[in-house]
Biopython code that builds the backbone (N, CA, C, O; Angstrom):
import numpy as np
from Bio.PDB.StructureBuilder import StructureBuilder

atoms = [
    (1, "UNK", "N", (24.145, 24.017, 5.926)),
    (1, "UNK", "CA", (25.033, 22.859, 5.773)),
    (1, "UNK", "C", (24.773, 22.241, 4.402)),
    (1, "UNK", "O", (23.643, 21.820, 4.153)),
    (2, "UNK", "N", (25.836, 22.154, 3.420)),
    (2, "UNK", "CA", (25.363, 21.745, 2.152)),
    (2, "UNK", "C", (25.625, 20.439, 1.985)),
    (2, "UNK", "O", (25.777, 19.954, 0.865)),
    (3, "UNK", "N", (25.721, 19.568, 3.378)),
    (3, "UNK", "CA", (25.503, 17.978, 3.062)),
    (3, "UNK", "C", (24.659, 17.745, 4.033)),
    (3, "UNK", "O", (24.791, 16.633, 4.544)),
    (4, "UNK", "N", (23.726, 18.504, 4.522)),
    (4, "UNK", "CA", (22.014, 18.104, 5.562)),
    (4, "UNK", "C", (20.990, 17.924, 4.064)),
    (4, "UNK", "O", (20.829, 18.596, 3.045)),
    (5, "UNK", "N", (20.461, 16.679, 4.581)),
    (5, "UNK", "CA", (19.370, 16.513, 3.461)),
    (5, "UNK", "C", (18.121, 17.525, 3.741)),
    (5, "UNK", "O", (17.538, 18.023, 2.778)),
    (6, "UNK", "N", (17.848, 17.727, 4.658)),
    (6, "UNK", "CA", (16.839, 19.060, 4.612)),
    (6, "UNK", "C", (17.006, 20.314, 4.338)),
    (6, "UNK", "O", (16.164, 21.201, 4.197)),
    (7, "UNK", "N", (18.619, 20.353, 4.239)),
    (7, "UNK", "CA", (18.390, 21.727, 3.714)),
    (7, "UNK", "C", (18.490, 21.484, 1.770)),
    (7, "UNK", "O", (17.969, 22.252, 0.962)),
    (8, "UNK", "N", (19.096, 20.534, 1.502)),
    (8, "UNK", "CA", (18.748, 20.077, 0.439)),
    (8, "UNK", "C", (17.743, 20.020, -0.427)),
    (8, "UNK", "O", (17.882, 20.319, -1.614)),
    (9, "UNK", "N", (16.493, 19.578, 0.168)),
    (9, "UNK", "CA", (15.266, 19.448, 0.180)),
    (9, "UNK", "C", (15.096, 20.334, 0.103)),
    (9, "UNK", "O", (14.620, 20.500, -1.021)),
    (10, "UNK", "N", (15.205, 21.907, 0.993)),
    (10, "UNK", "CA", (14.488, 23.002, 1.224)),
    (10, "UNK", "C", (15.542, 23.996, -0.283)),
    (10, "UNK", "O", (15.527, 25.225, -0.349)),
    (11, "UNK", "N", (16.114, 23.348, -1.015)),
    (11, "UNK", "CA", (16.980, 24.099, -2.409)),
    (11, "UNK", "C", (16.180, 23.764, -3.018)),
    (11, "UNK", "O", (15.691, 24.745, -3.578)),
    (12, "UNK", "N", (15.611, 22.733, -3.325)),
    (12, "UNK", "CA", (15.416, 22.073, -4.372)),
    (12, "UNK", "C", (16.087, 21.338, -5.053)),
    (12, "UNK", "O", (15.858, 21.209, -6.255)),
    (13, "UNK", "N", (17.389, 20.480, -4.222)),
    (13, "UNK", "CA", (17.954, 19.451, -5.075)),
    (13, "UNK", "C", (17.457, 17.762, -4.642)),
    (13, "UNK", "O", (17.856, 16.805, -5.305)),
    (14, "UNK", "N", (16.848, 17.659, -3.844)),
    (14, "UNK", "CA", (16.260, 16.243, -3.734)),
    (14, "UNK", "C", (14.655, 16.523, -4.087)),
    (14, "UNK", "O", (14.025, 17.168, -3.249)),
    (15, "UNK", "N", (14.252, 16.258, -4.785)),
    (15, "UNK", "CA", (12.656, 16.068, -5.096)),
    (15, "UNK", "C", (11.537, 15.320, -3.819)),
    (15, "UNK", "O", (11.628, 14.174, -3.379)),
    (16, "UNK", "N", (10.656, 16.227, -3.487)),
    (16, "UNK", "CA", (10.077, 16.088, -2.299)),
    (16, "UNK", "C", (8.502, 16.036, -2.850)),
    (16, "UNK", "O", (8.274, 16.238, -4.043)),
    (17, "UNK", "N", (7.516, 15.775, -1.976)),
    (17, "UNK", "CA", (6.009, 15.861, -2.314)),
    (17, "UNK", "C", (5.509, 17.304, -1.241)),
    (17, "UNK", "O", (5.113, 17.328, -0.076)),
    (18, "UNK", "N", (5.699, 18.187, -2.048)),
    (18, "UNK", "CA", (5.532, 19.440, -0.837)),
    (18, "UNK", "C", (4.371, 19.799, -0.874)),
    (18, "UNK", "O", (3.832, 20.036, -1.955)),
    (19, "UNK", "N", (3.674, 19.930, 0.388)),
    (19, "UNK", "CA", (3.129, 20.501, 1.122)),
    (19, "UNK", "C", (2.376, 22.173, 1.267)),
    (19, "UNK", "O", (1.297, 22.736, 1.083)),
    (20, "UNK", "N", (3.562, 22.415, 1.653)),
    (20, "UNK", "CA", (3.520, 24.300, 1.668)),
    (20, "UNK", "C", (4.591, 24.700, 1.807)),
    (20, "UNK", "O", (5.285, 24.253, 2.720)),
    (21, "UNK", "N", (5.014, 25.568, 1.035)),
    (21, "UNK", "CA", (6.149, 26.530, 0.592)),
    (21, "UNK", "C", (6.313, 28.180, 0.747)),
    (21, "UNK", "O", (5.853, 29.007, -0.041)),
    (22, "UNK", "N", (6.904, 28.396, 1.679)),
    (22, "UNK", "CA", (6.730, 30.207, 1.770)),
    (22, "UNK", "C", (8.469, 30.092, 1.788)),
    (22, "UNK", "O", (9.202, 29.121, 1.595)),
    (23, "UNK", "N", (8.835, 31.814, 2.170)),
    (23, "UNK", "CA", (10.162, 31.977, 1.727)),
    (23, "UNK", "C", (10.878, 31.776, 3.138)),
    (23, "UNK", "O", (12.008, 32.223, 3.335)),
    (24, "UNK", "N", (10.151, 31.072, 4.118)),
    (24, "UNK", "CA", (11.109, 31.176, 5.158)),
    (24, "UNK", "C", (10.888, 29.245, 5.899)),
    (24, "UNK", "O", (11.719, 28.719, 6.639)),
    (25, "UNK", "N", (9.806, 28.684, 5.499)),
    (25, "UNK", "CA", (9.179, 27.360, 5.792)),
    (25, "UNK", "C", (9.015, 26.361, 4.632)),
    (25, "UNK", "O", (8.187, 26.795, 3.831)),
    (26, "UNK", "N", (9.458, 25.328, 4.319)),
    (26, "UNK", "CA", (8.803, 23.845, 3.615)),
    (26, "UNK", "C", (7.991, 23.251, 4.695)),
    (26, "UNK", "O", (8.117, 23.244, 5.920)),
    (27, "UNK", "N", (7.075, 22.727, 3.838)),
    (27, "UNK", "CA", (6.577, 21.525, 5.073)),
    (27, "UNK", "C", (6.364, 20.380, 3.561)),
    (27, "UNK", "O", (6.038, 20.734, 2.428)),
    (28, "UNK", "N", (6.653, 19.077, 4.009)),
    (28, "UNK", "CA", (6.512, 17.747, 2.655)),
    (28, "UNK", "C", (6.512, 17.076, 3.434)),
    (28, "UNK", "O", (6.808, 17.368, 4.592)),
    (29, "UNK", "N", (6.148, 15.863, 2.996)),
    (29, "UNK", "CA", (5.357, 14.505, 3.566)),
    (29, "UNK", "C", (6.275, 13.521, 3.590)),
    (29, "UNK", "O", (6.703, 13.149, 2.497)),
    (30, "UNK", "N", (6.787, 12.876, 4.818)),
    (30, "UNK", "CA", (7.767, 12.086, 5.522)),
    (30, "UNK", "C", (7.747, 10.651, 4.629)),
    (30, "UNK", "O", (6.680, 10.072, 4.425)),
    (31, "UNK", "N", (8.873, 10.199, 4.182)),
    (31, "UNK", "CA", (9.322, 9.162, 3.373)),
    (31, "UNK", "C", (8.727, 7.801, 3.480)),
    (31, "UNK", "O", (8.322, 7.078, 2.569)),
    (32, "UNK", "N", (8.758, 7.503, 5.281)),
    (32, "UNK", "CA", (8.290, 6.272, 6.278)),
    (32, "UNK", "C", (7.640, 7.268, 6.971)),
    (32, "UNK", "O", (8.112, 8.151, 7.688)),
    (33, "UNK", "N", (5.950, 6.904, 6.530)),
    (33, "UNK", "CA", (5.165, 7.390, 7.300)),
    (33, "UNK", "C", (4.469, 6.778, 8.460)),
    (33, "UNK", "O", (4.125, 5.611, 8.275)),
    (34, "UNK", "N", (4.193, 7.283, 9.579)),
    (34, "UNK", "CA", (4.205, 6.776, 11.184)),
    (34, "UNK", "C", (2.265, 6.352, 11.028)),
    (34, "UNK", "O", (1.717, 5.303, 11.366)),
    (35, "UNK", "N", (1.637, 7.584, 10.414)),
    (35, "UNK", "CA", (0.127, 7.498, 10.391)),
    (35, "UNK", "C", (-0.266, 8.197, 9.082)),
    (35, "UNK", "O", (0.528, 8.875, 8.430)),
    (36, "UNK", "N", (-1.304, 8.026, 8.806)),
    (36, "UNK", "CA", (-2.244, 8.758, 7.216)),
    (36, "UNK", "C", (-1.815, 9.809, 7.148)),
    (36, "UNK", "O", (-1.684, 10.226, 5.997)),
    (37, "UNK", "N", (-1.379, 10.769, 8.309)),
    (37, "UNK", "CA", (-1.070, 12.114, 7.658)),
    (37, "UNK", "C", (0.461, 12.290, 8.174)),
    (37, "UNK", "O", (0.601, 12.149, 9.389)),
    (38, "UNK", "N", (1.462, 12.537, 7.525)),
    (38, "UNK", "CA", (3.121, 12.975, 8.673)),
    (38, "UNK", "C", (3.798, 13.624, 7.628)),
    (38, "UNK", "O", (4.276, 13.132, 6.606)),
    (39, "UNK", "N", (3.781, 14.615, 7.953)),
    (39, "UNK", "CA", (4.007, 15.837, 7.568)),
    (39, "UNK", "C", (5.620, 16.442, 8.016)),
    (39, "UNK", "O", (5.871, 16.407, 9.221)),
    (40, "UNK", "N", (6.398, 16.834, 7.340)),
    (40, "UNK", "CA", (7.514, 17.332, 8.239)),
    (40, "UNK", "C", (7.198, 18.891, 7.808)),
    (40, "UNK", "O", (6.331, 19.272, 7.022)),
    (41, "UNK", "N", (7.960, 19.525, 8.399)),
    (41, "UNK", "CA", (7.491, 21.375, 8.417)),
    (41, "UNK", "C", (9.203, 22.113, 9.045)),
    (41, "UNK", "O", (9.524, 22.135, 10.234)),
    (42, "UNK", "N", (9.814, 22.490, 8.227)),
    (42, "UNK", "CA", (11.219, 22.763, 8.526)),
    (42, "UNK", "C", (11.217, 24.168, 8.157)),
    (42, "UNK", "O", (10.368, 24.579, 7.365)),
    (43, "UNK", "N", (12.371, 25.188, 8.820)),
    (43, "UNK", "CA", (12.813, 26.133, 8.826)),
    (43, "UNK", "C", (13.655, 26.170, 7.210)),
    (43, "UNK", "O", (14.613, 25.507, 7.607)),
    (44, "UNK", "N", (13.959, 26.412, 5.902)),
    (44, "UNK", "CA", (14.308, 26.606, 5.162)),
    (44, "UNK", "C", (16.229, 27.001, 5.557)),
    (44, "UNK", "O", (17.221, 26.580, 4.962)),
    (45, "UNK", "N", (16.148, 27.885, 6.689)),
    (45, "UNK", "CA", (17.525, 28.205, 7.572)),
    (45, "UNK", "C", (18.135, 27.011, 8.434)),
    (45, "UNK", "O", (17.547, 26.843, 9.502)),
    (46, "UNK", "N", (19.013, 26.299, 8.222)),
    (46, "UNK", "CA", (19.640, 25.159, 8.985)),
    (46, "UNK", "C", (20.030, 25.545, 10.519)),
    (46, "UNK", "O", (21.032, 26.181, 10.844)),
    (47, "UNK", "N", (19.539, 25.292, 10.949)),
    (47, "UNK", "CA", (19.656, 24.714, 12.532)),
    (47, "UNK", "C", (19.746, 23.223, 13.255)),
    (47, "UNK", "O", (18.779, 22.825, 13.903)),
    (48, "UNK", "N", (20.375, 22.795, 13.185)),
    (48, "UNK", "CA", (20.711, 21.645, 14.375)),
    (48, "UNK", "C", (18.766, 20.816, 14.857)),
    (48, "UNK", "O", (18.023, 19.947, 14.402)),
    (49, "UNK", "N", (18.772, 21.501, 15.645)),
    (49, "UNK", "CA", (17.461, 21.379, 16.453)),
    (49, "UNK", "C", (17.003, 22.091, 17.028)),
    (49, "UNK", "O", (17.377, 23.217, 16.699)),
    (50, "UNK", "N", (16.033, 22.083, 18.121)),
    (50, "UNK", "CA", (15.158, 23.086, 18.560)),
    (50, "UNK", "C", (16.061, 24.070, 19.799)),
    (50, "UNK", "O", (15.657, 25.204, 20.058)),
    (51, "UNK", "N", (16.781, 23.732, 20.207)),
    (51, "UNK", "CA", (17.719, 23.816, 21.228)),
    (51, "UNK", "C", (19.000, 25.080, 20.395)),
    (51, "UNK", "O", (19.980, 25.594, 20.932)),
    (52, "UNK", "N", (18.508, 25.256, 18.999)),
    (52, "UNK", "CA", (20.185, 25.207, 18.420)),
    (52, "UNK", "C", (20.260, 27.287, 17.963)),
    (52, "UNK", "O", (20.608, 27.825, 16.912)),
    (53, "UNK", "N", (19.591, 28.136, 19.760)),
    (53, "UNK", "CA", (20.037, 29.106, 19.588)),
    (53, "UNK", "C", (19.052, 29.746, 18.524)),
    (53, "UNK", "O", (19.441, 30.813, 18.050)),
    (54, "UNK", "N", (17.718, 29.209, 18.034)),
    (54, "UNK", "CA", (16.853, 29.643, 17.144)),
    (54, "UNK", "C", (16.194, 30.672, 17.168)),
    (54, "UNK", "O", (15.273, 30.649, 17.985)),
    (55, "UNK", "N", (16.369, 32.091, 16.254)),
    (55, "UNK", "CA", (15.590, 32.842, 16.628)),
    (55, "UNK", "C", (14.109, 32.619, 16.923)),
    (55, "UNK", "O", (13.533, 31.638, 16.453)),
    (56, "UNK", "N", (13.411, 33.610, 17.778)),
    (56, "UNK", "CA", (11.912, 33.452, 17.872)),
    (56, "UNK", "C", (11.292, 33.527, 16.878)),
    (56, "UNK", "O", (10.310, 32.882, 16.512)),
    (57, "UNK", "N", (12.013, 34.566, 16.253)),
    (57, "UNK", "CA", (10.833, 34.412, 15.124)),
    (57, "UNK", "C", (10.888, 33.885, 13.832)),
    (57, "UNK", "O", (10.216, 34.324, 12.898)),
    (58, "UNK", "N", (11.729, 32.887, 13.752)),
    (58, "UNK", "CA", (11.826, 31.587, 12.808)),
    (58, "UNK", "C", (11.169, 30.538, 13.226)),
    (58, "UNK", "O", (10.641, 29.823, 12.375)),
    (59, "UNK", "N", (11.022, 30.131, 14.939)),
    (59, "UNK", "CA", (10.517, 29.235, 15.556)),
    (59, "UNK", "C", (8.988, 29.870, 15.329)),
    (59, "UNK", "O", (8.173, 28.958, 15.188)),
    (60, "UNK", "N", (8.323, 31.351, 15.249)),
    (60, "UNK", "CA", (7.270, 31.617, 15.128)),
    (60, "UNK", "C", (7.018, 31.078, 13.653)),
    (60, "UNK", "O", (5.969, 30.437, 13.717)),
    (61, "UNK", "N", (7.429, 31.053, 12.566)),
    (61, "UNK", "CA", (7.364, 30.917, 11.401)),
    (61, "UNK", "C", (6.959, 29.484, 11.357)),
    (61, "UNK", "O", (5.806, 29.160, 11.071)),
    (62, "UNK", "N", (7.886, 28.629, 11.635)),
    (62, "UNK", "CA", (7.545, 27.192, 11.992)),
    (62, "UNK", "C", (6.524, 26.687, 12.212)),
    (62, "UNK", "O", (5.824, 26.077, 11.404)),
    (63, "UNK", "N", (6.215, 26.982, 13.898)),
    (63, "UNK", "CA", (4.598, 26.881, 14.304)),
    (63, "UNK", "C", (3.749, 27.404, 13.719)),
    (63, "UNK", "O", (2.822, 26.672, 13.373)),
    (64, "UNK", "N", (3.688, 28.643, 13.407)),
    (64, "UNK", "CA", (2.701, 29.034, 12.140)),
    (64, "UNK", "C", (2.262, 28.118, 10.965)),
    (64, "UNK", "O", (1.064, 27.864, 10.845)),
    (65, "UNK", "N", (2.964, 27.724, 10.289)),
    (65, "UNK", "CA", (2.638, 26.680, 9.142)),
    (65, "UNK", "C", (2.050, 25.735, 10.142)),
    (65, "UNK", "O", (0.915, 25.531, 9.710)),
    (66, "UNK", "N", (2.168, 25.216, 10.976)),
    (66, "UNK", "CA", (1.542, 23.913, 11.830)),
    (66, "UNK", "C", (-0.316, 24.471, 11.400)),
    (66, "UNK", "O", (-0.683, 23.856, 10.400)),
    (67, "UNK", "N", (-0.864, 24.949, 11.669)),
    (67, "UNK", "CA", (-2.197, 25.099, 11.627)),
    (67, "UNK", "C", (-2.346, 25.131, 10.032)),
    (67, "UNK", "O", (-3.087, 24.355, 9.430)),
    (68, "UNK", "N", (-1.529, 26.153, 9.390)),
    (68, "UNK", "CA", (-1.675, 26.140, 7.879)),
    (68, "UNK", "C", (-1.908, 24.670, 6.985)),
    (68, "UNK", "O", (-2.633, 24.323, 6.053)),
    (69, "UNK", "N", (-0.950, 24.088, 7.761)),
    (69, "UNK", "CA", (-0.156, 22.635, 7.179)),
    (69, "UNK", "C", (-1.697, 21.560, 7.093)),
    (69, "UNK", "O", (-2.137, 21.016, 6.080)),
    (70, "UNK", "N", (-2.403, 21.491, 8.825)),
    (70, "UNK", "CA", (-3.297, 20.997, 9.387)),
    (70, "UNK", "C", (-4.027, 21.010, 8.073)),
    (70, "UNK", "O", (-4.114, 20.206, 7.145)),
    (71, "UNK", "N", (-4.329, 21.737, 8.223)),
    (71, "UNK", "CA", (-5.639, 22.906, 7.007)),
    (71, "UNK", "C", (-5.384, 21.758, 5.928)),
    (71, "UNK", "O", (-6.093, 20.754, 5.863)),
    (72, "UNK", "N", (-4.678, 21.921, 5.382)),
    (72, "UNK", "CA", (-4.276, 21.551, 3.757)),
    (72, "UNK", "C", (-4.338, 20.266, 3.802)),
    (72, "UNK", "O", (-4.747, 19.652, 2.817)),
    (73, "UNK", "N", (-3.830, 19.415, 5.289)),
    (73, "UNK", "CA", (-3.789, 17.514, 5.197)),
    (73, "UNK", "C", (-5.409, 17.401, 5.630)),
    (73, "UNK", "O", (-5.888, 16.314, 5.307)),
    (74, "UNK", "N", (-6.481, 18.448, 6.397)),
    (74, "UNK", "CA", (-7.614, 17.988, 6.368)),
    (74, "UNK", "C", (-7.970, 17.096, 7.760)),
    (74, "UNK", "O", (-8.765, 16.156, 7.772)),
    (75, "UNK", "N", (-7.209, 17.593, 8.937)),
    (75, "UNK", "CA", (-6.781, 17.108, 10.052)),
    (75, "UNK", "C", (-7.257, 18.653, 10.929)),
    (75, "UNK", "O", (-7.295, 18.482, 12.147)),
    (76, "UNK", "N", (-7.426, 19.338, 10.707)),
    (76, "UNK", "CA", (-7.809, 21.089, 11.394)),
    (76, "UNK", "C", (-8.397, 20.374, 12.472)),
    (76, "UNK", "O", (-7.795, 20.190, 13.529)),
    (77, "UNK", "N", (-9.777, 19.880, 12.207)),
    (77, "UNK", "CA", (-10.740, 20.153, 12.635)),
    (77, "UNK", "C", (-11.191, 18.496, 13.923)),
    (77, "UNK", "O", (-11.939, 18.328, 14.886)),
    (78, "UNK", "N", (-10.034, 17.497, 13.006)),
    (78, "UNK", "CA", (-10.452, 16.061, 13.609)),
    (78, "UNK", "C", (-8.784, 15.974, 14.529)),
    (78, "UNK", "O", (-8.337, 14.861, 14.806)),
    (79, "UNK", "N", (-8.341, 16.699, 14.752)),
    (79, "UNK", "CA", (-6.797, 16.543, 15.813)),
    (79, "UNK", "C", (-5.837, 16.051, 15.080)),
    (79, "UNK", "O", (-6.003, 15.336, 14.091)),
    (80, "UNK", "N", (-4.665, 16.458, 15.589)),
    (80, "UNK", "CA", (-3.412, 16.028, 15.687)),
    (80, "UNK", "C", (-1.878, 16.318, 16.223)),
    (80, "UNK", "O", (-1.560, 17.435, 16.630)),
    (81, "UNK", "N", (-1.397, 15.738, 16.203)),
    (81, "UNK", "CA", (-0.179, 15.751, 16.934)),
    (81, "UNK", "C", (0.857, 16.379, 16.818)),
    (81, "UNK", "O", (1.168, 15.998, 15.689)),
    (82, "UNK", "N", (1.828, 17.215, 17.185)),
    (82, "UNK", "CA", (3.358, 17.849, 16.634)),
    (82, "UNK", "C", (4.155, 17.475, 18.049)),
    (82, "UNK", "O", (3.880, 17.490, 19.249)),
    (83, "UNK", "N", (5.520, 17.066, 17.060)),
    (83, "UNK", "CA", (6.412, 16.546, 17.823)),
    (83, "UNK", "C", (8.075, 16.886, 16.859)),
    (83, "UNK", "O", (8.330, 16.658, 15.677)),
    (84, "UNK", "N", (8.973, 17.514, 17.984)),
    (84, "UNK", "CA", (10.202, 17.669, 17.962)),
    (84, "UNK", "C", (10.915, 17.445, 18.256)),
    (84, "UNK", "O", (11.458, 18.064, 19.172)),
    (85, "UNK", "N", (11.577, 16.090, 17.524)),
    (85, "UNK", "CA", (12.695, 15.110, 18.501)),
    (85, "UNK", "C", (13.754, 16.421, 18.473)),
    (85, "UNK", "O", (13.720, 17.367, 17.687)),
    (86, "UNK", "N", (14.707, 16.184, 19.574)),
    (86, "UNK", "CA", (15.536, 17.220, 19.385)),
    (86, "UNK", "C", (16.884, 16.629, 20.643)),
    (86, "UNK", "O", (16.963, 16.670, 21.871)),
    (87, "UNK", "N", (17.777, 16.109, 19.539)),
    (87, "UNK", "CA", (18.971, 15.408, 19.869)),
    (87, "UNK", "C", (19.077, 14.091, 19.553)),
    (87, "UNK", "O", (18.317, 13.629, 18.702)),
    (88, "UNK", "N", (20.230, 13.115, 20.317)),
    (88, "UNK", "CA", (20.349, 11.475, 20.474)),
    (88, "UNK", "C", (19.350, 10.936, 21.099)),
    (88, "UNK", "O", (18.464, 10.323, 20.503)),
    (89, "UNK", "N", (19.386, 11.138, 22.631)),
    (89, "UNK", "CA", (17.991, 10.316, 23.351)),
    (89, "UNK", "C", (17.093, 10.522, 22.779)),
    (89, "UNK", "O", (16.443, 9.478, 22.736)),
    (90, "UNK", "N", (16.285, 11.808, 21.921)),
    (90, "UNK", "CA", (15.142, 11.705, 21.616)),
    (90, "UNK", "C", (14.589, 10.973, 20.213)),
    (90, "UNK", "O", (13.460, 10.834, 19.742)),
    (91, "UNK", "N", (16.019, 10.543, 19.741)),
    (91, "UNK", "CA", (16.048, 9.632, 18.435)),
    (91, "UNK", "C", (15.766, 10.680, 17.639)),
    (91, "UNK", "O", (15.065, 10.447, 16.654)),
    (92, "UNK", "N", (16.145, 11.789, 17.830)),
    (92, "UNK", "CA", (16.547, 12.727, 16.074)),
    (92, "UNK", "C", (17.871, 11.858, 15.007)),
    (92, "UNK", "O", (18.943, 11.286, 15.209)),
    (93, "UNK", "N", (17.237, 12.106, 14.154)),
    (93, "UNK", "CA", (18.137, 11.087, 13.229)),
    (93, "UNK", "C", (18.542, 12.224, 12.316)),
    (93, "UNK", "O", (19.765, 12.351, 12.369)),
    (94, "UNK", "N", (18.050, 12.986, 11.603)),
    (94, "UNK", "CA", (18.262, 14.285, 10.901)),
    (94, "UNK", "C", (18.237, 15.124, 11.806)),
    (94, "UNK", "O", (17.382, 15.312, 12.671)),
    (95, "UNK", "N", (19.682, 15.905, 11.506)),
    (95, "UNK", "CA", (19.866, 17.071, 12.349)),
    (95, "UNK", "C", (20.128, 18.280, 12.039)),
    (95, "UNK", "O", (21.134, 18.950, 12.273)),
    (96, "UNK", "N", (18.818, 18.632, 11.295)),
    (96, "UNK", "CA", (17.994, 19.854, 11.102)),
    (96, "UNK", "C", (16.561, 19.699, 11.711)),
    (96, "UNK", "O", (15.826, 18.715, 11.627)),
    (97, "UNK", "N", (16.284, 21.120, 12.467)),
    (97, "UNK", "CA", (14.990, 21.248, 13.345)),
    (97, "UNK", "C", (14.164, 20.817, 12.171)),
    (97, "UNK", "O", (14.533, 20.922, 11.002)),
    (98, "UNK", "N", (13.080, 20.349, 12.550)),
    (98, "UNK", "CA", (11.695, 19.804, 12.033)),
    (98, "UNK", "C", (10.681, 19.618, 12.848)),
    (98, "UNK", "O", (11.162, 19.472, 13.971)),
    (99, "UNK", "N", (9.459, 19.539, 12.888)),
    (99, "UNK", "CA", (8.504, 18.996, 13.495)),
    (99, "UNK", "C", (7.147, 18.143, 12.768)),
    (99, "UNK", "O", (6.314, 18.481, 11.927)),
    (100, "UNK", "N", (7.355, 17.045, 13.443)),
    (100, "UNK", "CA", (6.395, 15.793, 12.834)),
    (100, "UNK", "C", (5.056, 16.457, 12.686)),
    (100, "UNK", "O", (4.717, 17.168, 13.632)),
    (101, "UNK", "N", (3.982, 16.320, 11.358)),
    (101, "UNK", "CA", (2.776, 16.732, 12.252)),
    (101, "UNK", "C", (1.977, 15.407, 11.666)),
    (101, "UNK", "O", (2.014, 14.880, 10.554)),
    (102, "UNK", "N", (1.204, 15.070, 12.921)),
    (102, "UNK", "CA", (0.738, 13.451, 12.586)),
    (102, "UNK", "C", (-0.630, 13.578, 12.809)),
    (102, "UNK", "O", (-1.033, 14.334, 13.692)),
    (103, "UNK", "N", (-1.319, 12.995, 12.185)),
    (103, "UNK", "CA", (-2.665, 12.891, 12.321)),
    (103, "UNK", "C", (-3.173, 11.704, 10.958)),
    (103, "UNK", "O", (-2.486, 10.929, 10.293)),
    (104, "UNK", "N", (-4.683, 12.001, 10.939)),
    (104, "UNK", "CA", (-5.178, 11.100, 10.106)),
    (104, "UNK", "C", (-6.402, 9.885, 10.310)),
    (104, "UNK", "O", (-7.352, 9.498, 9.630)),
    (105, "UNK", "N", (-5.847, 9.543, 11.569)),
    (105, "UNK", "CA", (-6.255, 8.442, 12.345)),
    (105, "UNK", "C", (-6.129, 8.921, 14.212)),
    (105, "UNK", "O", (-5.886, 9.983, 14.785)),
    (106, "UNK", "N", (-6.341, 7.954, 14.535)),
    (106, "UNK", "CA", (-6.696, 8.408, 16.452)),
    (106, "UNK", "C", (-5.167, 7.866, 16.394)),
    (106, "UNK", "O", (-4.794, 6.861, 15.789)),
    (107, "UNK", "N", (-4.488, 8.614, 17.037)),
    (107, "UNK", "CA", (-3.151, 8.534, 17.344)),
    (107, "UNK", "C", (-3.291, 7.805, 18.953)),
    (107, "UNK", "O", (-4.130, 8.073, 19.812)),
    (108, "UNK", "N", (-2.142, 6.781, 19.018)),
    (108, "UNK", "CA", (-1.420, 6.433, 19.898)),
    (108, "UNK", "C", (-1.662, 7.079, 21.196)),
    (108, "UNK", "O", (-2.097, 8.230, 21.251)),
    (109, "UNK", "N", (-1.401, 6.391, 22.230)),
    (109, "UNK", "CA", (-1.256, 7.769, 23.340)),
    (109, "UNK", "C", (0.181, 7.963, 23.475)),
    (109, "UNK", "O", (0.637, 9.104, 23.548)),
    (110, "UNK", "N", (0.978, 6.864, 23.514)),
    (110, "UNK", "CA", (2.256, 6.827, 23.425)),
    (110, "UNK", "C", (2.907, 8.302, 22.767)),
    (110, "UNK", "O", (2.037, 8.988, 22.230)),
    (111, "UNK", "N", (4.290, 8.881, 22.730)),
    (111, "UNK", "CA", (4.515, 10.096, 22.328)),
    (111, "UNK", "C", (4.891, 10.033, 20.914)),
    (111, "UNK", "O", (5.356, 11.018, 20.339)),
    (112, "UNK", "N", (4.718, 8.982, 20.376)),
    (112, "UNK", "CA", (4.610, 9.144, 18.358)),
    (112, "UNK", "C", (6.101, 8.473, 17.733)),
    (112, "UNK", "O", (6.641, 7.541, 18.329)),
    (113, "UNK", "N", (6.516, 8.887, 16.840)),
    (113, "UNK", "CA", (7.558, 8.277, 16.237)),
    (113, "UNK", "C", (9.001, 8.824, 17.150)),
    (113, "UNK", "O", (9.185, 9.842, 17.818)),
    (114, "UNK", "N", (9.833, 7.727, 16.855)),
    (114, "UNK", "CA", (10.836, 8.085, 16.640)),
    (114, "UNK", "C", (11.173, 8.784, 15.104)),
    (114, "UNK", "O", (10.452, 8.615, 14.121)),
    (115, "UNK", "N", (12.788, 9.839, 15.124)),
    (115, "UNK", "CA", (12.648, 10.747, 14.058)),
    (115, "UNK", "C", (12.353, 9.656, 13.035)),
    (115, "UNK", "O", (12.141, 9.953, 11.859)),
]
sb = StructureBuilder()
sb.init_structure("model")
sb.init_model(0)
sb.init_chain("A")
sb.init_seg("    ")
for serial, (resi, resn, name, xyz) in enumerate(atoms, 1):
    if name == "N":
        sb.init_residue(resn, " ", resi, " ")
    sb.init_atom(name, np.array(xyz, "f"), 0.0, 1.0, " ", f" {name:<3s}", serial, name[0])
structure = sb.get_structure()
């Protein structure tokens, strides 16, 4: 979709603070951040949300960077959180799949941000 800001992001036409970059995953660091570490980690391929018919093994690609991602914010080893709003009720606001990864601090018990 060439008016989704994430896939935007994932061209290189909005300037981002990235993270990790392979040829199929971005992951960059969320604008309004929820805790010390929030991380977004997106499919480079536009999809809707998690729901939106995704191959497995793009969704494998995804979760993969999650531990990578961990690694690099320095959160591996002290926990943290991933979360995929995915639709209206769940307050996805961008609708391209993503997943939050939050850490930093002792998280909430509550289930984390809205998108």
């Amino acid at each position: 979709m060439s008016d989704c800001i994430f896939c935007r992001i994932a061209r290189g036409e909005i300037p981002t603070t990235v993270v990790y970059e392979d040829d199929d995953v971005i992951a960059f660091e969320d604008v309004n951040p929820q805790m010390p570490v929030h991380t977004l980690i997106i499919p480079k391929q536009h999809y809707a949300h998690i729901g939106d018919d995704v191959p497995s093994e793009v969704l494998g690609k995804v979760f993969s960077a999650v531990k990578t991602v961990a690694a690099l914010k320095g959160v591996e080893q002290t926990g943290y959180r991933i979360i995929a709003n995915t639709g209206k009720d769940a307050c996805q606001t961008v609708h391209h799949l993503h997943v939050h990864l939050l850490g930093g601090a002792r998280l909430p018990l509550g289930m984390g941000p809205a998108d």
